[in-house]
C-alpha positions in Angstrom: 23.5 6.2 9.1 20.9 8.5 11.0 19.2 9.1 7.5 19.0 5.3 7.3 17.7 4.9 10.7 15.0 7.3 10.1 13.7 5.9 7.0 13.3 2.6 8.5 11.3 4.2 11.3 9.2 6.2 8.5 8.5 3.0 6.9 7.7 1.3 10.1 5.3 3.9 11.2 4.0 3.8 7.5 3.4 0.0 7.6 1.7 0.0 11.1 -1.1 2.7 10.6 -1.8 0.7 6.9 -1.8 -2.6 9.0 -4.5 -0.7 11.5 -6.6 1.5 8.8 -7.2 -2.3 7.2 -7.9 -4.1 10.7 -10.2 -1.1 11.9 -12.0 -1.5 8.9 -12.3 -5.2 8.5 -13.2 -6.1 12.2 -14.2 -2.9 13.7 -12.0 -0.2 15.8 -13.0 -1.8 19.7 -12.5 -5.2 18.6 -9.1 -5.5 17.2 -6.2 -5.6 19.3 -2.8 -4.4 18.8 -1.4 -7.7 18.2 -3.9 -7.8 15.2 -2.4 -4.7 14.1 1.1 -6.0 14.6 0.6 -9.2 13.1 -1.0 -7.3 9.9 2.4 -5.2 9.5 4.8 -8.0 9.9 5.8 -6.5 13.3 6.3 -7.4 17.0 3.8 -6.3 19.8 6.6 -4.2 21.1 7.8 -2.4 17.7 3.8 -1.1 17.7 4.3 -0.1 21.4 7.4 1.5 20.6 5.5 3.8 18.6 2.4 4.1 19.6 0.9 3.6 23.6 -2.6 2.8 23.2 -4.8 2.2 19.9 -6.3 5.2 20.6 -2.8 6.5 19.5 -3.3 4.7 16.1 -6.5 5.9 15.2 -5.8 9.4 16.0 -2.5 9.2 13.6 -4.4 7.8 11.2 -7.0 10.9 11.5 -4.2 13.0 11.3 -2.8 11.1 8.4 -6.0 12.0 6.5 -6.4 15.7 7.8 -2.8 16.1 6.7 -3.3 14.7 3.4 -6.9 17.3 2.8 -5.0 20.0 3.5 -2.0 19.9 1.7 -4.7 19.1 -1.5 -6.6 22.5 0.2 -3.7 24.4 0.4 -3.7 23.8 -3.8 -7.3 25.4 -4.2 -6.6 28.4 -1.6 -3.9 29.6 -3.6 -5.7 29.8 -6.9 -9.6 29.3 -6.1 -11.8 28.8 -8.7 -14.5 31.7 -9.8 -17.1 32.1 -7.8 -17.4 31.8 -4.0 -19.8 29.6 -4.0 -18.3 27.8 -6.4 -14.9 28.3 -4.8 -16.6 27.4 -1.2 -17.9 24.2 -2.1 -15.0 23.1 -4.0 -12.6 23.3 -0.5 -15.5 21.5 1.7 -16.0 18.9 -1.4 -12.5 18.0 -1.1 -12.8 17.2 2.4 -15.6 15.4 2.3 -14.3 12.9 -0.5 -10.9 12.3 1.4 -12.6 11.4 4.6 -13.4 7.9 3.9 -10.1 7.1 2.1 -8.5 5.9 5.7 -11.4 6.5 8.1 -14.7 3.6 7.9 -17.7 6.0 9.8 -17.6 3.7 12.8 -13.7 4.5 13.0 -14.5 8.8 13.0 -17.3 7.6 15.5 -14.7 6.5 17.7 -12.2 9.2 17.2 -14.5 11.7 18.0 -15.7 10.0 21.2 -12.1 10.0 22.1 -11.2 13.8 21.9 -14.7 14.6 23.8 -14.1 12.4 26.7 -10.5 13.1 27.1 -10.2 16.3 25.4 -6.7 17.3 27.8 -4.9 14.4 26.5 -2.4 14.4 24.1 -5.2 12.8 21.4 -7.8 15.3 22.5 -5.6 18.0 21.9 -4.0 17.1 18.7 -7.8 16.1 17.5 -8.4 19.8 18.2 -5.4 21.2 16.8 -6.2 19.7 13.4 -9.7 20.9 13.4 -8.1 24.2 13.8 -6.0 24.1 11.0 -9.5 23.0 8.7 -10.7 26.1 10.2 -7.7 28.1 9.6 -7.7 27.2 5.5 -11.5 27.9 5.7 -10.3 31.1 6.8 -7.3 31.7 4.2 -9.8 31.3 1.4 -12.2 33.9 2.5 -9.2 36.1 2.7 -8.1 34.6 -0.7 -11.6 35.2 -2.0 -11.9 39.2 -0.3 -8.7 40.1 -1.9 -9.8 39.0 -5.8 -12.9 41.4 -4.7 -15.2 38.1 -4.4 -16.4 38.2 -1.3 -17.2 42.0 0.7 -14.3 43.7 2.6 -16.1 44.8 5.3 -16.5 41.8 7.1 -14.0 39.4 9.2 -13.0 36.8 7.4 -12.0 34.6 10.2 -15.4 34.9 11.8 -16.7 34.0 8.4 -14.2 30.9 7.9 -15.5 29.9 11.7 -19.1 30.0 10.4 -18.3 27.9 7.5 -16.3 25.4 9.1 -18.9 25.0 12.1 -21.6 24.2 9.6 -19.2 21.9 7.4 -17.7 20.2 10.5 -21.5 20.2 11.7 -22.6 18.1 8.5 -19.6 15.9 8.8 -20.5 14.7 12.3 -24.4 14.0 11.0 -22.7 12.1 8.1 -20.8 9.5 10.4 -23.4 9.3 13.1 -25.9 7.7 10.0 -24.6 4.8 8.3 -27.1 5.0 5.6 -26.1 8.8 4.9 -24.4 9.0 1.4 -21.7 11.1 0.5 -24.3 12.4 -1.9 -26.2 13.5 0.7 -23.7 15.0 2.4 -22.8 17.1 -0.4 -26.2 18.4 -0.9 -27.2 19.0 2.1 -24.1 21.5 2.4 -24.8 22.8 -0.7 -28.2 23.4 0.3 -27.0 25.6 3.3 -23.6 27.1 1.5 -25.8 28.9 -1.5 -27.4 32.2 0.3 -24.6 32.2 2.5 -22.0 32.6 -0.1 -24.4 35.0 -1.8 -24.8 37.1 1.4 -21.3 37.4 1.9 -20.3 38.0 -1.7 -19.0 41.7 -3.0 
């Protein structure tokens, strides 16, 4: 019976953020409501509220929905990169890059980002962090990954490097949702651009 009860709450939850991610999108994160949202999911004001206190609560699930989704398909490349560590590099911040509009419009990032910098001790602030730290943290694994094939020199700290990488990545990103005109194109040169001497400074 629990097992039942927590698959309807799954599927609640489910329906909700899909109700939001289309709302957001179609009207603009500050100017739907929650009973928008509700409406959208075939829900009551309260079952939303039952899950979720404020919209800022959606959107952040819904980042986190997305982050959770990256690195699961990161996790995939980290444990058998491809040759190269430029190559391999690219590949991981690629990834992210082309899952970060599957959810999120730019305006709606915008807004998720303004949220963790003005209230960064709140629960969204800190779990906005905490999933930044785990983009870092795979950054970081596949330095490591790439130092023990002999790809990338020994002698320096991989999580320093992995902090570099993902400061310039995360860097790009924000640039990328501040511009509406940017392309993901762009984007994806622009980091290129940047991740060629590095990766051939760094490799063995």
């Amino acid at each position: 019976m629990s097992g039942l009860r927590e698959k309807q709450k799954a599927d609640r939850r489910s329906r909700i953020l899909g109700a939001a991610v289309s709302q957001f999108r179609a009207g603009g994160y500050r100017s739907v409501r929650i009973g928008d949202i509700a409406g959208r999911a075939g829900v009551s004001v309260g079952t939303v509220y039952n899950y979720y206190q404020t919209k800022g609560d959606i959107l952040i699930a819904v980042v986190a929905m997305e982050v959770e989704e990256v690195l699961e398909a990161g996790a995939e490349l980290v444990a058998n990169p491809p040759g190269g560590v430029q190559v391999a590099l690219l590949s991981l911040i690629y990834g992210y890059y082309d899952h970060s509009l599957e959810y999120l419009s730019k305006e709606m990032w915008r807004s998720a980002m303004a949220l963790s910098i003005e209230a960064p001790g709140t629960r969204n602030g800190q779990l906005y962090h905490d999933l930044d730290r785990r983009l870092a943290a795979q950054v970081t694994d596949l330095v490591a990954a790439l130092q023990s094939r002999g790809d990338v020199r020994v002698d320096l700290d991989a999580q320093a490097l992995g902090g570099l990488i993902f400061s310039n990545l995360n860097q790009n990103f924000i640039d990328f949702v501040k511009d509406d005109e940017m392309s993901l194109a762009v984007l994806k040169t622009t980091v290129a651009d940047q991740t060629g001497p590095f990766a051939r400074l760094i490799s063995a």
